[in-house]
N, C-alpha and C positions, 0 to 999 in steps of 0.2 A: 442265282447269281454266284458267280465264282471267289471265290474267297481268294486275298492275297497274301503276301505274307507282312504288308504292310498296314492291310488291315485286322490282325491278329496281335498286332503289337498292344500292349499295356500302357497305360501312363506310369509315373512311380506312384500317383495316389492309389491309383488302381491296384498297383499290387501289394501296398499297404495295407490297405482295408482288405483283401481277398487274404493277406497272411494274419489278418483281424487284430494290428496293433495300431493302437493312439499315434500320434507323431511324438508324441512326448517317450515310448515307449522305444518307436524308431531311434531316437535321439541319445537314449539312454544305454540301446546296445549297440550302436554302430560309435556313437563319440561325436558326434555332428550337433550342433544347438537346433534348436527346434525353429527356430528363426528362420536361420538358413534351408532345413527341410520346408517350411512351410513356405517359402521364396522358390526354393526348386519343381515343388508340387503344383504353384500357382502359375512359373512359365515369367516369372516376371524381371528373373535375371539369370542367361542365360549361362552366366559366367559363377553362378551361385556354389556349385560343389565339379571337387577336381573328381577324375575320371575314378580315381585310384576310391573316390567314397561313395560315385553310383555301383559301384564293383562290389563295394563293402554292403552297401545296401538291399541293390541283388542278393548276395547271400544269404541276408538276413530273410528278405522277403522269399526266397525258393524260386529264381527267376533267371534266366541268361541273360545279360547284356544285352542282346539282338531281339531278346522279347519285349524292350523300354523304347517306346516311341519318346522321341525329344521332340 
């Protein structure tokens, strides 16, 4: 089967756990409360972090933007 590039996408949990940090550790280098990461991660408010700190967070995890499925 052909691979897409939509299916290649990450979650942010995903690229959390694959950069091998806690959300408590996420939370500690990007400046984000662990709250809000774990609201983001869960999908339960989509309104949880501005663009400007999945950006921040990519960084951290070693990730583009366009490899984070929302």
């Amino acid at each position: 089967m052909k691979e897409t590039e939509e299916s290649k996408k990450i979650s942010l949990k995903a690229a959390r756990v694959n950069k091998k940090l806690t959300q408590v550790q996420a939370s500690e280098l990007s400046g984000i409360t662990v709250d809000r990461i774990i609201r983001a991660e869960k999908g339960t408010d989509c309104n949880t972090l501005r663009i400007s700190e999945i950006c921040k967070l990519c960084e951290i995890y070693g990730v583009g933007l366009s490899d984070i499925k929302f």
